[in-house]
py3Dmol code that shows the C-alpha trace and the ligand (Angstrom):
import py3Dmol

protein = """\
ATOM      1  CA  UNK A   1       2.645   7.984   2.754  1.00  0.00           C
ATOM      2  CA  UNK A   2       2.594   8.510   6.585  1.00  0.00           C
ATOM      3  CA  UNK A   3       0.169   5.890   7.383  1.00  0.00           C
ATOM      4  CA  UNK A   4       0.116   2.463   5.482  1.00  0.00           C
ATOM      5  CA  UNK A   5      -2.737  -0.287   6.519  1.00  0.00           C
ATOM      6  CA  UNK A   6      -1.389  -4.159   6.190  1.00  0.00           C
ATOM      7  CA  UNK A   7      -4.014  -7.053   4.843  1.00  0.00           C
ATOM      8  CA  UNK A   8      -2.391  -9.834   5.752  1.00  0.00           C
ATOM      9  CA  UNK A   9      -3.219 -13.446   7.522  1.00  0.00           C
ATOM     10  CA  UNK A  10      -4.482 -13.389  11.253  1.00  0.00           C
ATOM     11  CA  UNK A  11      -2.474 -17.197  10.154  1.00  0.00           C
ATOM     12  CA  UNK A  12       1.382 -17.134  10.596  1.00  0.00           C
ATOM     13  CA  UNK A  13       1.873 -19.471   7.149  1.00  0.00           C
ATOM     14  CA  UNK A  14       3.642 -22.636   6.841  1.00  0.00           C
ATOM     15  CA  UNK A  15       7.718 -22.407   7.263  1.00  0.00           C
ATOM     16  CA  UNK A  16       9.438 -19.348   8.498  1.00  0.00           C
ATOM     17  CA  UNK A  17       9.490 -16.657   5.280  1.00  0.00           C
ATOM     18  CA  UNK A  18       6.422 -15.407   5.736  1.00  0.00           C
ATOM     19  CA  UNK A  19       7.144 -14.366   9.577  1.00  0.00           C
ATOM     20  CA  UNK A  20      10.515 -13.196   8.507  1.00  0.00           C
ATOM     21  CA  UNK A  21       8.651 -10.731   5.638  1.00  0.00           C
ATOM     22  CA  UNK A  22       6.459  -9.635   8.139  1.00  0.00           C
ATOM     23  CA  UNK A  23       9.305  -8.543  10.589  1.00  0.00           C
ATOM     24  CA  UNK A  24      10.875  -6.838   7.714  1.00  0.00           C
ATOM     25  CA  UNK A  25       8.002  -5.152   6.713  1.00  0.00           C
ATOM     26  CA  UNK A  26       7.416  -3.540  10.109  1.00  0.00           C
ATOM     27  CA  UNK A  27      11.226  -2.692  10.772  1.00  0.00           C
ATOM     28  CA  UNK A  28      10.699  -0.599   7.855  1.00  0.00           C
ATOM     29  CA  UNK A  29       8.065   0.668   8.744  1.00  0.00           C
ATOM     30  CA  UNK A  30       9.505   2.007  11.528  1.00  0.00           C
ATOM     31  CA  UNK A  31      12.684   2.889   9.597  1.00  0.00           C
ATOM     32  CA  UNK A  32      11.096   5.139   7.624  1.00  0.00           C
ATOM     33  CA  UNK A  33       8.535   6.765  10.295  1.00  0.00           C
ATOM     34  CA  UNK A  34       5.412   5.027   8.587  1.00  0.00           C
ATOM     35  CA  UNK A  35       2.398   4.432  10.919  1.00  0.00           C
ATOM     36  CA  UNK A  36       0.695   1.042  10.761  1.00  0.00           C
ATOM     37  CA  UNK A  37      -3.414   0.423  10.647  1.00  0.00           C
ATOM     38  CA  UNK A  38      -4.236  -3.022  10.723  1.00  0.00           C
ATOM     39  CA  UNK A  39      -7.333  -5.629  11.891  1.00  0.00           C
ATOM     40  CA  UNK A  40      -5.724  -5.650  15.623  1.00  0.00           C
ATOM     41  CA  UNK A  41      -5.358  -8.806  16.390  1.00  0.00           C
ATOM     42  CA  UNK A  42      -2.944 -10.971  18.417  1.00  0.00           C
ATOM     43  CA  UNK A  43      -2.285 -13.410  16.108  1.00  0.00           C
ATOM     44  CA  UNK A  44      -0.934 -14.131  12.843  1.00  0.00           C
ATOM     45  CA  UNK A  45       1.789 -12.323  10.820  1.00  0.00           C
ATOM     46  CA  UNK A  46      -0.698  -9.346  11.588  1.00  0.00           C
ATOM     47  CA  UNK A  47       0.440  -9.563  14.930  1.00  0.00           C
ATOM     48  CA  UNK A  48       4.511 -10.096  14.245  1.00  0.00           C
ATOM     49  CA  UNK A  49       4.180  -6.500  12.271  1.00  0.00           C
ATOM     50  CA  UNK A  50       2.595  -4.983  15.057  1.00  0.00           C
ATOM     51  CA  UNK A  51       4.916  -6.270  18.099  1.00  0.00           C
ATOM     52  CA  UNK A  52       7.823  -5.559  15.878  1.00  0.00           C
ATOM     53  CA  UNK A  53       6.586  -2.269  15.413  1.00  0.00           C
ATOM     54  CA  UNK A  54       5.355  -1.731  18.593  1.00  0.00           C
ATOM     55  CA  UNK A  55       8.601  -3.309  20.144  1.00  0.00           C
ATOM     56  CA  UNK A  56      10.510   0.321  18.289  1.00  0.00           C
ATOM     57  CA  UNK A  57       8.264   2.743  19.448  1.00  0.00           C
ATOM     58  CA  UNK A  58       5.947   3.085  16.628  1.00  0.00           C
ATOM     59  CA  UNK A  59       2.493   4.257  16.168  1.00  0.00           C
ATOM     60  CA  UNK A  60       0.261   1.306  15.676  1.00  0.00           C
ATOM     61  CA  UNK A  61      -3.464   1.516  14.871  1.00  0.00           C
ATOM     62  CA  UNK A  62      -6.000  -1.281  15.226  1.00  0.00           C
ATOM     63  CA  UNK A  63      -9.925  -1.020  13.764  1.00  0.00           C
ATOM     64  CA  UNK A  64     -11.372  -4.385  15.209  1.00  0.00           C
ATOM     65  CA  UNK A  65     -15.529  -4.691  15.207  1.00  0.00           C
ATOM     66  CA  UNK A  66     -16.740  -5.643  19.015  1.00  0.00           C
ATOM     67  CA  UNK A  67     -17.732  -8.777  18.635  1.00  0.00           C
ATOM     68  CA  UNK A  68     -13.809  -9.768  17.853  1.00  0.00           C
ATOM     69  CA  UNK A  69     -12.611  -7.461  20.684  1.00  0.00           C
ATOM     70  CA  UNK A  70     -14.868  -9.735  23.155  1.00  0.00           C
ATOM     71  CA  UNK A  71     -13.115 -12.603  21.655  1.00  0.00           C
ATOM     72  CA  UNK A  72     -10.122 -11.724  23.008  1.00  0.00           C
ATOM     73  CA  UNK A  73      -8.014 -11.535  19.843  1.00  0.00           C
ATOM     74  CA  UNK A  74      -7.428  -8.346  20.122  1.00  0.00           C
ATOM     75  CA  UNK A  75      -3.912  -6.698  21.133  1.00  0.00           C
ATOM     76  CA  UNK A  76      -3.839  -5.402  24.390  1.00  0.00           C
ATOM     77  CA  UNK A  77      -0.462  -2.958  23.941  1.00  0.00           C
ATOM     78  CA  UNK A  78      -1.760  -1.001  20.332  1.00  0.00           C
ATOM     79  CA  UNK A  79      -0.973   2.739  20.425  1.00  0.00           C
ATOM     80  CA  UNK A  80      -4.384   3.016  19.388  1.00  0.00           C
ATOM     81  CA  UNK A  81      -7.445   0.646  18.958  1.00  0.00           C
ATOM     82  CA  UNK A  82     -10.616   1.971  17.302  1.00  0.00           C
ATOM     83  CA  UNK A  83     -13.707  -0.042  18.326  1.00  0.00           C
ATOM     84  CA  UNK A  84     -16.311  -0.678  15.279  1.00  0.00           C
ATOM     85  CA  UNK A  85     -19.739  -2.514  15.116  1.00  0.00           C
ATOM     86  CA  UNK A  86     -19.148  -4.105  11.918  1.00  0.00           C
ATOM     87  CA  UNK A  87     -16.732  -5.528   9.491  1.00  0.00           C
ATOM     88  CA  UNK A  88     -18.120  -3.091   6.716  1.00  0.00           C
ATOM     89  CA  UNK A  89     -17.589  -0.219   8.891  1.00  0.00           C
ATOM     90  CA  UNK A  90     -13.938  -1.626   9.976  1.00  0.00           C
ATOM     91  CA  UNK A  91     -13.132  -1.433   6.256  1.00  0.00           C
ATOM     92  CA  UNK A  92     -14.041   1.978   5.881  1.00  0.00           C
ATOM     93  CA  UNK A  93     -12.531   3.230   8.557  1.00  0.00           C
ATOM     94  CA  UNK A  94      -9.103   1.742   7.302  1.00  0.00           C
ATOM     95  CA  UNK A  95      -9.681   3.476   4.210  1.00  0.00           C
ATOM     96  CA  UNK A  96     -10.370   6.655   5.944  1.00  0.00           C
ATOM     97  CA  UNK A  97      -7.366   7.083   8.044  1.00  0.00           C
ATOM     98  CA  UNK A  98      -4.508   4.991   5.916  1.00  0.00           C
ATOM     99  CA  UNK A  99      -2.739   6.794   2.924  1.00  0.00           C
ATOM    100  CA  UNK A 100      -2.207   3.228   1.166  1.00  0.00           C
ATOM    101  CA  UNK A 101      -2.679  -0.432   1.563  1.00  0.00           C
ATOM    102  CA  UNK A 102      -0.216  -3.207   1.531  1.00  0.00           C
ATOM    103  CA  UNK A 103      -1.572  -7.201   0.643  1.00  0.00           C
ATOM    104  CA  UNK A 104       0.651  -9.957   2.609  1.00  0.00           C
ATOM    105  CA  UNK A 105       0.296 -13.465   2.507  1.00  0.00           C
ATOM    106  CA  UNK A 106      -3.272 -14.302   4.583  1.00  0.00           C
ATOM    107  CA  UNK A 107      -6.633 -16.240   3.749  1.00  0.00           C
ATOM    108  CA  UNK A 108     -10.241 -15.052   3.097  1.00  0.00           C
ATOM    109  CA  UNK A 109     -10.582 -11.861   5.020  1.00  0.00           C
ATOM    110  CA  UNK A 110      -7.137 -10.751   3.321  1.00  0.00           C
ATOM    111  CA  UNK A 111      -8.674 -11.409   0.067  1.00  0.00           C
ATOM    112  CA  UNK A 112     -12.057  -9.731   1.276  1.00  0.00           C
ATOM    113  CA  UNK A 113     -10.293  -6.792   2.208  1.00  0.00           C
ATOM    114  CA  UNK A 114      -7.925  -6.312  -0.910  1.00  0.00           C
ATOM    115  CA  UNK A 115     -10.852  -6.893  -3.066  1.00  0.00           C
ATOM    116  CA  UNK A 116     -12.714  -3.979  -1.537  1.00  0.00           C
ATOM    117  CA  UNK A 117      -9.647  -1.389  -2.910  1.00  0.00           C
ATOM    118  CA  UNK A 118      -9.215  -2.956  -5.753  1.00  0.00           C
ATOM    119  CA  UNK A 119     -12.682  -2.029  -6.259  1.00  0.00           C
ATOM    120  CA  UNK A 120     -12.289   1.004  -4.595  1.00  0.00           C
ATOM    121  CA  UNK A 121      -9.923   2.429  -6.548  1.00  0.00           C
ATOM    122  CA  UNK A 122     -11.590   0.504 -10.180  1.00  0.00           C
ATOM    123  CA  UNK A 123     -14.632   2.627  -9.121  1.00  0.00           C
ATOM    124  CA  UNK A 124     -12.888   6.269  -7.839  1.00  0.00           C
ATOM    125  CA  UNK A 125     -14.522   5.804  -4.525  1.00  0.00           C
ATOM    126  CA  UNK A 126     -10.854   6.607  -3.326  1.00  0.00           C
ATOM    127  CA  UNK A 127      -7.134   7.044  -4.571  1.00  0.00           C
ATOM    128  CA  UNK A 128      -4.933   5.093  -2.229  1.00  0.00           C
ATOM    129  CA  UNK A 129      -2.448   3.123  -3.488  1.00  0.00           C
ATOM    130  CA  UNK A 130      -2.546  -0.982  -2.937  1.00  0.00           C
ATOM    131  CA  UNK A 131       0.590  -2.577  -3.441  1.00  0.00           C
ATOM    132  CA  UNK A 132       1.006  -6.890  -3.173  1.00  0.00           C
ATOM    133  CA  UNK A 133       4.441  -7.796  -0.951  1.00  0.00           C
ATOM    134  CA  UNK A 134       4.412 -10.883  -2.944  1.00  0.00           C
ATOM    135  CA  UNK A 135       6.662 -12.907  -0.249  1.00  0.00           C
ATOM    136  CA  UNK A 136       7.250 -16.862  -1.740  1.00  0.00           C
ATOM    137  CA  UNK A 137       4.918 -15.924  -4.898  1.00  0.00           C
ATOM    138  CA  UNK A 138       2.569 -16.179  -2.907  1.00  0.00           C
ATOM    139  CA  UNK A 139       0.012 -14.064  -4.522  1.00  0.00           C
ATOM    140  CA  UNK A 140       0.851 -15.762  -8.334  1.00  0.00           C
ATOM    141  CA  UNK A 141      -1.597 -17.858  -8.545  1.00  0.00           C
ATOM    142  CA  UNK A 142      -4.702 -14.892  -8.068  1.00  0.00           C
ATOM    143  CA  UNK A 143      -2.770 -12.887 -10.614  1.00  0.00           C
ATOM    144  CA  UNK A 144      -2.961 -16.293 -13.150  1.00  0.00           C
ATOM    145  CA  UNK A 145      -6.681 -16.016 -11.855  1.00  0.00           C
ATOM    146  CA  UNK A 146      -7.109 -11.813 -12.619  1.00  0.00           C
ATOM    147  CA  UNK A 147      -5.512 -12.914 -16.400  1.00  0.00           C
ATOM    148  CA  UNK A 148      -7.926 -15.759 -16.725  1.00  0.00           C
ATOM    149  CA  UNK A 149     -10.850 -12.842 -15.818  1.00  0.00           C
ATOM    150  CA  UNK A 150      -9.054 -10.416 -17.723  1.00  0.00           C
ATOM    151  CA  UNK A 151      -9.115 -13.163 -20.778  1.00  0.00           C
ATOM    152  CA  UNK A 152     -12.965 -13.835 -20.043  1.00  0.00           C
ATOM    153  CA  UNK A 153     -13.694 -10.045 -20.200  1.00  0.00           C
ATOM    154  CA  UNK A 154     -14.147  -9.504 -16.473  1.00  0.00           C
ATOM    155  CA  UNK A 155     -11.331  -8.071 -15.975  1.00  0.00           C
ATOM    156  CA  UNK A 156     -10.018  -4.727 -17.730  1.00  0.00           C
ATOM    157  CA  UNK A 157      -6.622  -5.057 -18.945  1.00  0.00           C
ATOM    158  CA  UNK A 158      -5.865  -1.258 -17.848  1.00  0.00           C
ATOM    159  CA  UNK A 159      -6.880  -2.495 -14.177  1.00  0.00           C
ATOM    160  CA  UNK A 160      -5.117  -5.498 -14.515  1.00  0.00           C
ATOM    161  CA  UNK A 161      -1.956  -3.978 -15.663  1.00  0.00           C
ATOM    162  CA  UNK A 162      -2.371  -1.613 -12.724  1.00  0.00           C
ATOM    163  CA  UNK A 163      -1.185  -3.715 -10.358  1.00  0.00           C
ATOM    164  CA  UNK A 164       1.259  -2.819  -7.739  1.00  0.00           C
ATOM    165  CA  UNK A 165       3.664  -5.442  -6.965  1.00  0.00           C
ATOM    166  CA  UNK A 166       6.856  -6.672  -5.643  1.00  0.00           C
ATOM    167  CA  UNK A 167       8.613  -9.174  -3.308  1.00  0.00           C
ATOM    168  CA  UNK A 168      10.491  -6.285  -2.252  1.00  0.00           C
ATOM    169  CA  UNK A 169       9.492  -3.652   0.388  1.00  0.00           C
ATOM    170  CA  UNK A 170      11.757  -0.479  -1.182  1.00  0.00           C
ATOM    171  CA  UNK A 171      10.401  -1.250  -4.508  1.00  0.00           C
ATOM    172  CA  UNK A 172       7.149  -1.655  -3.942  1.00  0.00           C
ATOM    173  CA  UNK A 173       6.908   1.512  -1.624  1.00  0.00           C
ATOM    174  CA  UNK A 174       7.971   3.039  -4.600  1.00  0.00           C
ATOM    175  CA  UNK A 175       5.458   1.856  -6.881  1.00  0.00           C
ATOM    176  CA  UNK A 176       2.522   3.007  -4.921  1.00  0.00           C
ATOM    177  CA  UNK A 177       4.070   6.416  -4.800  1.00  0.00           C
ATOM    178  CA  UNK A 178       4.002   6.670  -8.093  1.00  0.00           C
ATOM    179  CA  UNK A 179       0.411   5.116  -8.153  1.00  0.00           C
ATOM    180  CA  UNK A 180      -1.359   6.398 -11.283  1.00  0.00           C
ATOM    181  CA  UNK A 181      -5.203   5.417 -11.183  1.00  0.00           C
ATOM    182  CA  UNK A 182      -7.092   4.338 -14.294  1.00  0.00           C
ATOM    183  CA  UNK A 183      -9.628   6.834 -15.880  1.00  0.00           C
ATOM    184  CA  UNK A 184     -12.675   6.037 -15.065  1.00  0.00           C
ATOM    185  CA  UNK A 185     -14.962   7.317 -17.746  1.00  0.00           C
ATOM    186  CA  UNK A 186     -12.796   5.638 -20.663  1.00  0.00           C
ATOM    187  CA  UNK A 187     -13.729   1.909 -19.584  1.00  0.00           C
ATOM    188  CA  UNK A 188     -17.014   2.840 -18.229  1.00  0.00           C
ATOM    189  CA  UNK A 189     -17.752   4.222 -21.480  1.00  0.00           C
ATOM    190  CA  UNK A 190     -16.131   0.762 -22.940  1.00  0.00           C
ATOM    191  CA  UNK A 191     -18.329  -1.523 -20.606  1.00  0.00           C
ATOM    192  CA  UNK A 192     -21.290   0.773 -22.432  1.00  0.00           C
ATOM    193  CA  UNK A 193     -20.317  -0.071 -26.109  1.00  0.00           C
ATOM    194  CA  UNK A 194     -19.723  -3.560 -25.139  1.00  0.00           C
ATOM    195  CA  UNK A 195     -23.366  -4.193 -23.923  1.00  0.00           C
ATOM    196  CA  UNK A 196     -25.218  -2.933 -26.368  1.00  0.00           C
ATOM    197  CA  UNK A 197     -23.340  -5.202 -28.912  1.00  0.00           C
ATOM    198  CA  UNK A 198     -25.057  -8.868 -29.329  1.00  0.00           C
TER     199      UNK A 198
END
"""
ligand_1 = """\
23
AMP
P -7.292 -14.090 7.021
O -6.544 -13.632 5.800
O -8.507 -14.891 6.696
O -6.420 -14.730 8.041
O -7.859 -12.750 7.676
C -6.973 -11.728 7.977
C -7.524 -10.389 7.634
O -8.900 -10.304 7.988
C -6.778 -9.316 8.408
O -6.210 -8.332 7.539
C -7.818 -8.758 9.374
O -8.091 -7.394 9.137
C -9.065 -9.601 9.194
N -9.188 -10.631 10.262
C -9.462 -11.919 10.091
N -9.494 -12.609 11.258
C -9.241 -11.708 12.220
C -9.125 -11.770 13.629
N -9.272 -12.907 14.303
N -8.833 -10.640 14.271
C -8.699 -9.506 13.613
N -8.782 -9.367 12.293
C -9.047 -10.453 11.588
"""
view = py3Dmol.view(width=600, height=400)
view.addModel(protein, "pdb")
view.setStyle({"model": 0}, {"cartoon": {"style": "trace"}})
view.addModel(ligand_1, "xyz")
view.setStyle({"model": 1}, {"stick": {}})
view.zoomTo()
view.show()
């Protein structure tokens, strides 16, 4: 994995772990030669990866719609900003040019955007890993939420047991490397049998 896109908050989070993760996750990054796509912003813990990154010398990619841009939350020192007209299309540009996706600590458009791979990858539209740096447990209470639709039957276990994730960087990385996606044809086929029963 060359090039790794962060979800994370355009927030910084209350108390001081969640800046510290995000440091740590863009000193490895540049440790280890990894580019970084992100939502290009100026703000946030998305913007402590990126001037920590940026700070070393590494390659850092933004994909921000217009409308933002004329906002002015964009990052004015990015190795590279790609200009979109929509949030849709932002998405799947990310997904084009990033070899794997890493969830941090953030609010709805975090969510937003890990939901789209996780339903990327439940549907084979693409292959790229998406590992959760769950910093503080922060993400614990979705998982208790993925088991409750898991429970319900909204959730397949296989997906759910899929999951990628760690509160450590090293492990997680490896994780996603060994990302193995779920058949799709077994559970489809499932989902079938299911509703054409009662
Ligand atoms: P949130 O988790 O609601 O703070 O939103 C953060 C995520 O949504 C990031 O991963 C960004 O890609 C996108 N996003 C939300 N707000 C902004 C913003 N002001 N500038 C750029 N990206 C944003």
């Amino acid at each position: 994995m060359t090039r790794i896109c962060v979800f994370c908050g355009s927030s910084m989070g209350y108390g001081g772990e969640y800046r510290k993760a995000a440091k740590q996750l863009g000193a490895f990054f540049t440790a280890n030669k990894i580019e970084l796509v992100y939502g290009g912003a100026d703000v946030g813990l998305m913007k402590v990866i990126a001037d920590t990154m940026l700070a070393n010398g590494s390659h850092v990619t933004g994909v921000m719609p217009g409308h933002l841009v004329d906002r002015g939350v964009v990052h004015h020192n990015l190795s590279e900003l790609i200009t979109v007209e929509t949030m849709a299309e932002r998405k799947q540009i990310m997904v084009e040019i990033s070899d794997g996706f890493i969830a941090m600590p953030g609010g709805f458009g975090t969510l937003d955007e890990l939901s789209e791979i996780l339903t990327y990858n439940q549907l084979r539209i693409s292959d790229k890993p998406l590992g959760f740096l769950n910093v503080n447990h922060y993400f614990n209470h979705l998982f208790r939420f993925f088991e409750h639709a898991a429970g319900a039957g909204f959730v397949r276990k296989e997906h759910l047991e899929n999951l990628m994730v760690s509160d450590n960087i090293d492990e997680l990385i490896a994780k996603m490397k060994n990302y193995n996606p779920v058949e799709i044809g077994k559970w489809i086929k499932d989902i079938k049998v299911e509703s054409n029963h009662g």
